[in-house]
N, C-alpha and C positions, 0 to 999 in steps of 0.2 A: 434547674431551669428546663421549659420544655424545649425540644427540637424541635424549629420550627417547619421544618421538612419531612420529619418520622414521627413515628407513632407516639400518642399524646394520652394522657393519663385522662382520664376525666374528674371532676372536682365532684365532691361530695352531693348528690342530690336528693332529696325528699320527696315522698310521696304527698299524694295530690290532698290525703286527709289531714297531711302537716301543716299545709299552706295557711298562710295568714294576712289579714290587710292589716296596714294602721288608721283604724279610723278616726276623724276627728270628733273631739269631746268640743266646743265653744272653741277654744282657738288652741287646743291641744292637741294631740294623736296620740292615742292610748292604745297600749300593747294587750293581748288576753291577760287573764291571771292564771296561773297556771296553777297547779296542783302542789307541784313542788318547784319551786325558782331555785334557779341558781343565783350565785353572785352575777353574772353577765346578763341576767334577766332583771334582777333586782335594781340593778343601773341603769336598765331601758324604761324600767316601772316609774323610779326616782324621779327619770328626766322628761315623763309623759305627764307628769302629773303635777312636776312643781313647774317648770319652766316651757311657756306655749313654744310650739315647734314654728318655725322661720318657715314662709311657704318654701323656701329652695333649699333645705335642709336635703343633706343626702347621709347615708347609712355605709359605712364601709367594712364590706365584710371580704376578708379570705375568702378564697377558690381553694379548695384543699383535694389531693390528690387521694387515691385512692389508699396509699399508702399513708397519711397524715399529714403527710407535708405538706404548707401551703406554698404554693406556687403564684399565686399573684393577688391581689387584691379587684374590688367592686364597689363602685359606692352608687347604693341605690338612693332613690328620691323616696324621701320619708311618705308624700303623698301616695306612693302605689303600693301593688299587690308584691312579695316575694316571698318565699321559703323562711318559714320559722325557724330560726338556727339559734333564738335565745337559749337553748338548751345545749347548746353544743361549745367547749369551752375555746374554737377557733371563732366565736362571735366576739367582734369589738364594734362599737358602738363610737364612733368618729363625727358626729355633725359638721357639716360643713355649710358655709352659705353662699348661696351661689348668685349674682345679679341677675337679673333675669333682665335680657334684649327685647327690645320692641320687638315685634314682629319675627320674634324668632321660632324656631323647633328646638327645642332644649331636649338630650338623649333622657330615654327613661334612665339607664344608670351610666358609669363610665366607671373605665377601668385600664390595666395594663393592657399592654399589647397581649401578652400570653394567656391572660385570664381571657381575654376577649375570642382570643383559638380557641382553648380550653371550652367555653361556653358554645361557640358554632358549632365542634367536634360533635359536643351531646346535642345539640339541635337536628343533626343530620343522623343519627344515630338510624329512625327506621326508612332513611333513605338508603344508607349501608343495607337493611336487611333487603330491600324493593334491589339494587343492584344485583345482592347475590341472586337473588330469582331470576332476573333478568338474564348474567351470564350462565346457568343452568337450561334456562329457554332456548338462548340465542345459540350456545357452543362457541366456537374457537371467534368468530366475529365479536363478541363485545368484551374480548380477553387480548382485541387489536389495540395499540395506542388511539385517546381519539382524535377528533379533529374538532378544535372549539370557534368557535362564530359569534361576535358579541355588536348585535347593531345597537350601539352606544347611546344617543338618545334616547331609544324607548325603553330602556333598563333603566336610566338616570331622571327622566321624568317619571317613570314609574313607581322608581324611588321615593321623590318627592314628593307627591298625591297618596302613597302609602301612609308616608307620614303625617301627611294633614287629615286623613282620614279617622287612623287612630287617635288624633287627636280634636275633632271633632273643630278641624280652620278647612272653612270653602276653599274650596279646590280652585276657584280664580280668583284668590289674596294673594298679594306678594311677598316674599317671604324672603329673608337670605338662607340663600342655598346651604342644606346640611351637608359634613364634609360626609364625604363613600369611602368607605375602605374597601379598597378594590383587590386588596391581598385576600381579605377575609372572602371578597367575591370569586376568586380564582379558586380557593379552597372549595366550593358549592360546585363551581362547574368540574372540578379534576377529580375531587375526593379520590385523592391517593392514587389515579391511575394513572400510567403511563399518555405520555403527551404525544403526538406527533408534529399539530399543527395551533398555533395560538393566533386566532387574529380579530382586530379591532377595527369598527368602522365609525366615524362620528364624526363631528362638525364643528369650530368654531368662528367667532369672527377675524380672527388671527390666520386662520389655517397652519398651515406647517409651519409656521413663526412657533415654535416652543415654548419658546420667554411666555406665551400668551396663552398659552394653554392649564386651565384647570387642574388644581394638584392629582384630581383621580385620573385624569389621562398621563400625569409624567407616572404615577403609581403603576397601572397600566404596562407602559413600557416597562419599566425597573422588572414587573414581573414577568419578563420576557414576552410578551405581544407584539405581534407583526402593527404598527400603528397606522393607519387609513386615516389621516385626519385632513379634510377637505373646508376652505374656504366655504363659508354662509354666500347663497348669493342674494339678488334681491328679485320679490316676484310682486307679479303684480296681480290681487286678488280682489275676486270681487267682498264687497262689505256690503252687507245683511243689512237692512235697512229696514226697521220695525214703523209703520204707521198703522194710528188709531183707526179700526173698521175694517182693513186691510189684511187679508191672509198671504203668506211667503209663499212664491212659485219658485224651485231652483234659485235658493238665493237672494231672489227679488222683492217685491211686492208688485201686486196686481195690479197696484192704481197706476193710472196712465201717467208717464214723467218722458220731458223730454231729451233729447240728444245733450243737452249740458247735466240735463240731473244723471244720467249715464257714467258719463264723464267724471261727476262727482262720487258715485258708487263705489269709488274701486281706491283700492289702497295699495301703496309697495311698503314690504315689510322682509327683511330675513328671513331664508329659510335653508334646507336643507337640498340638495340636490346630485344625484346618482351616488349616495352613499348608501342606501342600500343596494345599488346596482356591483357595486365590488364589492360585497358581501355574497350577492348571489354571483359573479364570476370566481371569484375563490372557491366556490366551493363546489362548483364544476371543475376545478383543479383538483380538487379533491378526489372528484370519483373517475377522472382520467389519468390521473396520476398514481394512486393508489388503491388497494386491493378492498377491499369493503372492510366498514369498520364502522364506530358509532359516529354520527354527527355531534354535537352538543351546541345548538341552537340556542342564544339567549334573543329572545324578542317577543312579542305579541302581536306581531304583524301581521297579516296573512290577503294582505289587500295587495295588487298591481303596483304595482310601480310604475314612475314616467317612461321609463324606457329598457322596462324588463315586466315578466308574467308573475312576481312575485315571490314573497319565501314560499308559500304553500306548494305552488307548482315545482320549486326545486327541491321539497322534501319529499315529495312524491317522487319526481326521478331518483332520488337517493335511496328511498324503499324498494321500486322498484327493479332497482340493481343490487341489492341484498346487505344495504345500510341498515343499521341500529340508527335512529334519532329520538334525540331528548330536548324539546322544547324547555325550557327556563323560562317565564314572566311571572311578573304581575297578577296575578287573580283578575285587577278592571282590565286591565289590557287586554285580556288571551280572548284574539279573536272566535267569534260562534265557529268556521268553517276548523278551525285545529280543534275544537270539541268533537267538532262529527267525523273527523280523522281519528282521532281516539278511540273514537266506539267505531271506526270500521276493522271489523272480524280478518279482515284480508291483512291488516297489519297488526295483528293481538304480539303478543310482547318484542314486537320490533320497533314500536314507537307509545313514547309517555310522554304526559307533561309533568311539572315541577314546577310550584308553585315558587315563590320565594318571597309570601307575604311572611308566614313562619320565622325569617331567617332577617327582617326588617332590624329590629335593633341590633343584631349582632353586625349589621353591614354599616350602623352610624358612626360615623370613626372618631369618637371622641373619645379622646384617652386621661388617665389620671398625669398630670404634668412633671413631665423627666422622662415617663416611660417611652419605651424602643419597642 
């Protein structure tokens, strides 16, 4: 089994001229022919050809360590792209059918807990090589334990528009929430280095009530996070009001409405409030309390806050006092102003971003059923 705290074998992977779809014949999926098949390829030919494939058919294949042994299993959706392994005698060929939910996000594939490490570990692989450069640049500073920062909703909505995107569902459809593997997320921000400080800021309509919190935030805790979970309050916003011939001013529309159509403008709804504001006081804890070290920033925010100057202005003070920081989002998220933080020469390998479109499936937390 792998350890799930030490160093992790990587499972066998193929180069990019191996790769293969299944594409569909009429209502089948058909595998290449290959030159010389094996028996385990002969089975995939057999089952492409006589018997149409179930659109939720999944493919379940070993994770195989470097050494041969497989370590956990995968079951891919027969409709996508994965690694040709018909040649390789740890391919079994498993159908499965799966119901498919309204309105749901179904994972590209699922799997064990360990194959699911196992798969992140190599995902991150030339983030591994971007660190080592990093600690070479920076010297004894990014060799400090870090200090990690996770404003919780714009990583978890990010999440979810990641995935409607690759799968080609409008970004305002409702959707039931895919579950987050948040263990698999803590792997992304630590990658193996010493911790000093974990904390989490986020919101629900519960607040500190537990029982009512979202399984990625008790996950969250369980992996040691300081938890900031604050009460939704309710605000009252103005509502965008479209008429024909009518251009939008702030909000508004031009045409003339009186003191009741005003009135009817505006909406209360949920929302979030001075949760990012204990994000940014923690982490002025951070550089009063402690000697310089990396920040590892999970957000894409970079706008003011109601009642604080923003993340942006507090990673600049953290640069400016001779912090390493590592932005984490989203791709849509990551504000324009952290792009042109990036390209300022004044901070060259003291501050990155990290994307964590790349690492999308591996953070879907659907697992094969029993597994731990």
């Amino acid at each position: 089994m792998l350890d799930a705290d030490g160093p992790m074998s990587c499972p066998e992977v193929l180069s990019d001229d191996e790769t293969t779809t299944l594409k569909p014949s009429g209502d089948s999926y058909l595998t290449p022919d290959p030159s010389t098949p094996s028996s385990s390829e002969e089975r995939v030919k057999i089952r492409s050809t006589t018997t149409p494939a179930e659109p939720y058919d999944y493919f379940l294949l070993p994770v195989v360590s470097i050494t041969g042994a497989v370590v956990g299993n995968i079951e891919l959706s027969a409709g996508l792209p994965f690694h040709h392994l018909g040649g390789s005698r740890f391919f079994e060929f498993t159908p499965r059918a799966q119901v498919s939910k309204k309105k749901s996000l179904r994972p590209r594939y699922v799997s064990d807990h360990a194959s699911k490490i196992a798969l992140l570990h190599v995902r991150l692989h030339e983030q591994f090589n971007r660190d080592a450069a990093t600690r070479r640049a920076c010297g004894p500073t990014a060799m400090m334990p870090v200090h990690i920062f996770v404003d919780l909703s714009n990583i978890i909505i990010g999440f979810y528009d990641r995935l409607k995107l690759d799968r080609s569902i409008p970004l305002g459809e409702q959707v039931t929430p895919p579950p987050f593997f948040f263990e698999g997320f803590r792997r992304v921000l630590e990658r193996g280095r010493p911790v000093a400080r974990r904390v989490v800021a986020g919101s629900t309509n519960g607040g500190t009530e537990r029982s009512k919190w979202p399984a990625y935030m008790v996950e969250a805790e369980e992996c040691g996070f300081e938890m900031n979970i604050l009460s939704r309050v309710t605000k009252i916003t103005p509502k965008t009001r479209h008429r024909r011939g009518h251009r939008l001013h702030q909000g508004w529309t031009t045409s003339d409405h009186s003191s009741d159509d005003a009135t009817a403008a505006t909406q209360a709804k949920l929302g979030e409030q001075a949760v990012d504001e204990i994000l940014h006081l923690k982490m002025c804890h951070s550089f009063l309390d402690h000697d310089p070290s990396t920040i590892v920033l999970a957000t894409g925010d970079a706008a003011q806050a109601e009642f604080s100057d923003g993340f942006l202005k507090h990673v600049e003070r953290a640069l400016a006092r001779g912090w390493c920081v590592e932005l984490l989002a989203w791709r849509k998220n990551i504000s324009a102003a952290w792009r042109a933080l990036e390209r300022n020469r004044l901070w060259t390998d003291r501050f990155q971003i990290i994307e964590l479109d790349p690492f999308v499936d591996e953070l879907f937390g659907a697992f094969l059923a029993g597994s731990t």
